[in-house]
C-alpha atoms as one frame of an Amber mdcrd trajectory, in Angstrom:
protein
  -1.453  23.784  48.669  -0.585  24.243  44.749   2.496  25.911  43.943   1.805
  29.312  42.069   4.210  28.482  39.780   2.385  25.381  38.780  -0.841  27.419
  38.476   0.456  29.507  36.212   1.930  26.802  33.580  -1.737  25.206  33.906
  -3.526  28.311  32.902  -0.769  29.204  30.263  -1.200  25.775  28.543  -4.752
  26.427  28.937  -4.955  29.291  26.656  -2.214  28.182  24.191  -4.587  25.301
  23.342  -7.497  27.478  22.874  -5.231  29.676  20.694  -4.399  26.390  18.656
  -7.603  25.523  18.119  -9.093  29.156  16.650  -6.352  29.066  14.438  -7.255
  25.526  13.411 -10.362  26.732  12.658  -9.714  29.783  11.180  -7.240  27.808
   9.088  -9.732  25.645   7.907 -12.435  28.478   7.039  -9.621  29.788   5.033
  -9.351  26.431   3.473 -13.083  26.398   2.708 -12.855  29.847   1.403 -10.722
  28.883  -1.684  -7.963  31.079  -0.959  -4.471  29.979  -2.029  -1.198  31.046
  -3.124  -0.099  29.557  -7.050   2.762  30.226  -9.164   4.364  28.542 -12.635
   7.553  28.459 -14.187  10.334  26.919 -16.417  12.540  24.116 -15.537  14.010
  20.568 -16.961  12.965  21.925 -20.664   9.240  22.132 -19.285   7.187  23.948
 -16.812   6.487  23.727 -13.208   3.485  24.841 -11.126   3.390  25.291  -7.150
   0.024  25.714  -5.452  -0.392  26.346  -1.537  -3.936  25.614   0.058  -5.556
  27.760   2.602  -2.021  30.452   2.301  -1.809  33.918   0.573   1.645  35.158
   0.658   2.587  38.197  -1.104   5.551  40.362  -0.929   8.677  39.664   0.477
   7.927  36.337   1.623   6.669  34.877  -1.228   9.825  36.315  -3.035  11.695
  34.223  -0.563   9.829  31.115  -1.096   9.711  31.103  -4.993  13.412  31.696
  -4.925  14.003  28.722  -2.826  11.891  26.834  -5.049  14.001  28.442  -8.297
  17.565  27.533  -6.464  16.578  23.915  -5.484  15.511  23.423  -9.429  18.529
  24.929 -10.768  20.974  22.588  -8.456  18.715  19.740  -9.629  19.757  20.908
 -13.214  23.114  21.235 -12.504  23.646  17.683 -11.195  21.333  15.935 -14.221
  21.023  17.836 -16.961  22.398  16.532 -20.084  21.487  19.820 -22.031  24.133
  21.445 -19.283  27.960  20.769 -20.748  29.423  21.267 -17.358  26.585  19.505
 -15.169  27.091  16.377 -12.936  26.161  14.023 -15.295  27.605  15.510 -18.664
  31.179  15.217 -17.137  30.362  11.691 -16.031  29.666  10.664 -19.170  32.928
  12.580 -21.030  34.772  10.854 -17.369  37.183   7.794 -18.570  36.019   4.111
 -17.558  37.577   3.116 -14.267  37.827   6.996 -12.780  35.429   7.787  -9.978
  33.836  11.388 -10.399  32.372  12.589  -6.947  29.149  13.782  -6.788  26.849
  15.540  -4.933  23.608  14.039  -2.545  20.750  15.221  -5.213  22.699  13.162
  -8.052  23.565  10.004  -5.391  19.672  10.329  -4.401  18.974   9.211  -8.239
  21.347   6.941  -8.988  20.965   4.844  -5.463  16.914   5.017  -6.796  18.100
   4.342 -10.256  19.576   1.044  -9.006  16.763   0.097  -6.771  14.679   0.547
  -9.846  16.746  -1.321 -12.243  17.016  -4.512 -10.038  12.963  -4.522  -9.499
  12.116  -4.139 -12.996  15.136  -6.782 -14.317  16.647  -4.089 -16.626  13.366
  -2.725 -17.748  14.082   0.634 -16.508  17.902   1.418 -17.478  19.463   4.997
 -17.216  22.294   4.133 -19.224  20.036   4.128 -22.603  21.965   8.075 -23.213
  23.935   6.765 -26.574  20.706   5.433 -27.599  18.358   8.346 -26.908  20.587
  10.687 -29.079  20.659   8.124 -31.574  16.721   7.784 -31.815  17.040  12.081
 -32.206  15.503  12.731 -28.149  18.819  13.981 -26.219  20.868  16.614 -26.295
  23.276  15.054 -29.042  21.012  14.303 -31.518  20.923  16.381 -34.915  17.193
  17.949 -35.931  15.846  15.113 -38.057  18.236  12.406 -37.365  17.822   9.343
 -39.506  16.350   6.088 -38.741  19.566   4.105 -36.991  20.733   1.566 -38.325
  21.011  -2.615 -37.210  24.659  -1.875 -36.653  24.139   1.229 -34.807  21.506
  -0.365 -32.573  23.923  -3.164 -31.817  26.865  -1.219 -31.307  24.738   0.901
 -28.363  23.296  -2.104 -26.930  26.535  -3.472 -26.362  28.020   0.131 -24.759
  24.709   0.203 -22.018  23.279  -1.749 -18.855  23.027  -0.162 -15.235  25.061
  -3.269 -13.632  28.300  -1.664 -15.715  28.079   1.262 -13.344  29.571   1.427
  -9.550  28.971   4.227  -6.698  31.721   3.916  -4.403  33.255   6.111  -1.371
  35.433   7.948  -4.092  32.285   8.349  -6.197  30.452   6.904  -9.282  32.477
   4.925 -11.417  31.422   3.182 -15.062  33.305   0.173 -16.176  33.243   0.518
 -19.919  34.018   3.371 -22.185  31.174   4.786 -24.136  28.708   4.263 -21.565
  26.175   6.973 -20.964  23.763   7.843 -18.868  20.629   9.868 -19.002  18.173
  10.598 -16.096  15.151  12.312 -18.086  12.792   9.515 -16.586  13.251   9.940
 -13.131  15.049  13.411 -12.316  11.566  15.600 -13.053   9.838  13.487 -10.320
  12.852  13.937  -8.087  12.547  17.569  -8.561   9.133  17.279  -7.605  10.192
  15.719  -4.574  12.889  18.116  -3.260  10.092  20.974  -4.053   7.406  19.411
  -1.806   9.759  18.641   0.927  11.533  22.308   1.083   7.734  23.583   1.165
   7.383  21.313   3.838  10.520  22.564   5.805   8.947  25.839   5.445   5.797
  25.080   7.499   3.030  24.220   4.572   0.915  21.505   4.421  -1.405  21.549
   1.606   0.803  21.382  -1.301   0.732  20.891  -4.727   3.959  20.369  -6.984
   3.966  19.458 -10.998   6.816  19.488 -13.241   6.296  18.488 -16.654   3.127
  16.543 -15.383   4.872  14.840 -12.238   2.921  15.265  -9.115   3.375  15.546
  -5.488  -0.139  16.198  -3.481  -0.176  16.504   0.364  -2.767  17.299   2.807
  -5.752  18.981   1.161  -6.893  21.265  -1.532  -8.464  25.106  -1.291 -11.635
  23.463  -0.670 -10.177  21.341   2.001 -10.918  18.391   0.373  -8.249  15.740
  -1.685  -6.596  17.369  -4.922  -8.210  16.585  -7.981  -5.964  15.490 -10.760
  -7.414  14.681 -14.667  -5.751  11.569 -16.505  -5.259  12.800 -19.948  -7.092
  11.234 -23.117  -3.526   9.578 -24.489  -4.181  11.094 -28.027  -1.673  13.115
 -30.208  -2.706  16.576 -31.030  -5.649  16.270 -28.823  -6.322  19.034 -26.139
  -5.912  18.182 -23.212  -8.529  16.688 -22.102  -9.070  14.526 -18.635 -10.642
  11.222 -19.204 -10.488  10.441 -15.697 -10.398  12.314 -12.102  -8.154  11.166
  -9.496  -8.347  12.152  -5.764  -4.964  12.726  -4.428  -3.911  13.010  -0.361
  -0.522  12.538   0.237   0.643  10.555  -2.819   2.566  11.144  -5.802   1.375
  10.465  -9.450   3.617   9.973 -12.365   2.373   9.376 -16.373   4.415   8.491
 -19.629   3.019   7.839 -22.926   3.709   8.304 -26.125   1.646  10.477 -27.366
   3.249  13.760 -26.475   7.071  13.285 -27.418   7.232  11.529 -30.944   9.107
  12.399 -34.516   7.313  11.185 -38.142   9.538  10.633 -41.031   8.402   9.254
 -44.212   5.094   8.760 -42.983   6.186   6.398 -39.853   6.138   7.175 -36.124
   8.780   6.795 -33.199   8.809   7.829 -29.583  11.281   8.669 -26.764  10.680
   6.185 -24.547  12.854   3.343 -25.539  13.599  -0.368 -24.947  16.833  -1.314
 -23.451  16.087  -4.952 -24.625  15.691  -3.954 -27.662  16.811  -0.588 -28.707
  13.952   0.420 -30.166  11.130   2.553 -29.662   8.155  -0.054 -27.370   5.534
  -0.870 -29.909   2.492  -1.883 -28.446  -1.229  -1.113 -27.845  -0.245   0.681
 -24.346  -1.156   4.465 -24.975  -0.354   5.903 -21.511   0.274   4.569 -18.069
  -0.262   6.887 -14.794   1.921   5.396 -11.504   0.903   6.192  -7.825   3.798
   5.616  -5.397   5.179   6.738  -1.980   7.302   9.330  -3.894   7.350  11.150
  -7.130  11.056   9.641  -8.387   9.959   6.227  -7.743   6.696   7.103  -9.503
   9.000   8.918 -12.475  10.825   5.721 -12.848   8.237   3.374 -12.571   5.775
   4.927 -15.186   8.607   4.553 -17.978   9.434   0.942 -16.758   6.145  -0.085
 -16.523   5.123   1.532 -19.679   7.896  -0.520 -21.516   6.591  -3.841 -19.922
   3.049  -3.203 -21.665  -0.361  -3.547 -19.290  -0.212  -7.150 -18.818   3.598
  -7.825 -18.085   2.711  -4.493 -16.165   0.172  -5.713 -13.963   1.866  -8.946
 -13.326   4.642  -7.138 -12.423   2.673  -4.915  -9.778   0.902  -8.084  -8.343
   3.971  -8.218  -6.362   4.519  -4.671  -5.475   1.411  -4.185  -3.647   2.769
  -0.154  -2.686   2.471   0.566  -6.214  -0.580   1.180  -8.004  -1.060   2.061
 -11.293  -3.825   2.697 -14.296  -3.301   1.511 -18.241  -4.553   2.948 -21.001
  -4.791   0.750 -24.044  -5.508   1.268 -27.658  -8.093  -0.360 -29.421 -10.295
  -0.966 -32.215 -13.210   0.399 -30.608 -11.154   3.345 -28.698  -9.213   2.921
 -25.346  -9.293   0.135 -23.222  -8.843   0.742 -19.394  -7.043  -1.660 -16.976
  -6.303  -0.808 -13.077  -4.965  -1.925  -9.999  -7.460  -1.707  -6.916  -5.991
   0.811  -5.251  -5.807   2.858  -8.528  -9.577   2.228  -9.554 -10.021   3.198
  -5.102  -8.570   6.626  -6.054 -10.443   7.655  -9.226 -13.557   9.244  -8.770
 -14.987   7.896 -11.641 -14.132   3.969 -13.402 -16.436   2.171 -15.404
């Protein structure tokens, strides 16, 4: 004879499924029906957009939400902001060689990924390039129209850098030589991206979309309930922005750099942010733009600079042996842009000549 009790727990179990699955359903007619909930805003000296598939939330809850999303961007300000005098990393570069400054788990998240990053690419991607940044007239020390530096001044900075002159101990991070700086504007917007899409996450959604300053996080699916579609820009100066590319993103992160969006002239010559710390100098080469898909958005963030410093073939070399990484150059050319992918890149776009 079955115990009641027993019965009961069957037949409970029994309807909480069929529960689960109308709401699955209803979720995904939801899904098909385009709705979704979208905001922007300002952050890391560039904007930020949040989109949730197949979820309207008004009111008081999505108060809550977008000031969870504010809060988490303004601590990951305040730990790497250079434009912030009291922030994490402006008092660890004013901190004295040989004095640990403690810091906090958002700014250890970087720099442990920072180091990861530094040993994988030999030096190619190097945080400590802050001297040199400000000197080029792209941080928050340089002057409005800063001249061209000079071979001494180059020098001098070059000798003052390198990621292996910098410790994280129990007591906290530590740099070995005075004048060293660091600056984290290539990998803290994709870390910010990150932290977004997992507090979403914490909060129950699924379909998410995060971009800050053109760093992207995409899980599960779109309002259509179907992978989000993401455009590759045309790498062109002053041109609108227009995709030359689609991309179908499910649960991956994208990441771009370029330099076609961050440059100074003077006297009729050209020079861009993102720098070489073996040379010093802005990278000169035919590489317009290259768009990273990784695991995570900071790795991404990192790797797009790195890898855009390397040029498309020391590039692709390079990502021969990190099969997780994928990744799409865009060359200049004499007869327009030339386009060079890894397979798993070239699997993702939905369309490549």
């Amino acid at each position: 004879m079955k115990n009641p009790s027993s019965t009961r727990l069957l037949w409970i179990l029994a309807l909480l499924a069929l529960v689960g699955a109308a709401l699955l359903v209803y979720d995904t007619q939801r899904l098909k029906s385009g709705v979704e909930t979208a905001w922007q805003g300002r952050t890391m000296g560039t904007t930020y957009e949040i989109k949730l598939a197949g979820m309207r939330l008004n009111g008081d809850e999505l108060l809550r939400i977008q000031k969870r999303v504010r809060d988490e961007l303004v601590a990951v300000n305040a730990a790497m902001s250079t434009y912030i005098p009291d922030s994490e990393i402006s008092r660890f570069n004013r901190q004295p060689a040989g004095m640990p400054l403690a810091i906090s788990e958002r700014f250890q998240d970087v720099i442990e990924r920072s180091f990861e990053v530094f040993g994988s690419t030999d030096g190619v991607f190097d945080p400590t390039l802050g001297v040199l940044i400000d000197l080029w007239g792209f941080g928050a020390g340089s002057a409005p129209g800063a001249p061209v530096p000079t071979e001494e001044e180059i020098a001098d900075s070059l000798d003052n850098m390198g990621f292996d002159h910098i410790r994280l101990t129990p007591e906290g991070l530590i740099k070995e030589m005075e004048g060293l700086e660091i600056n984290l504007s290539a990998i803290a917007k994709g870390y910010g991206a990150d932290r977004v899409a997992d507090l979403l996450a914490e909060e129950g959604f699924r379909n998410i979309y995060v971009e800050i300053g053109g760093d992207l996080v995409c899980r599960g699916v779109n309002p259509n309930g179907i992978p989000w579609r993401i455009g590759i820009e045309v790498p062109e100066p002053g041109a609108e922005r227009t995709a030359m590319r689609v991309l179908s993103l499910h649960n991956r992160t994208l990441a771009t750099s370029g330099d076609y969006r961050n440059f100074q002239e003077q006297k009729g010559q050209r020079r861009h942010h993102i720098l070489d710390p073996r040379t010093g100098r802005s990278v000169d080469h035919r590489l317009a733009s290259v768009s990273v898909l990784a695991a995570d958005c900071m790795t991404a963030d990192a790797l797009a600079t790195a890898l855009y410093v390397m040029g498309s073939e020391e590039g692709m070399a390079w990502l021969e042996n990190h099969p997780d990484v994928d990744a799409l150059f865009i060359d200049r050319g004499a007869d327009g842009f030339t386009l060079t992918a890894t397979t798993g890149f070239e699997e993702a776009l939905i369309a490549f000549p």
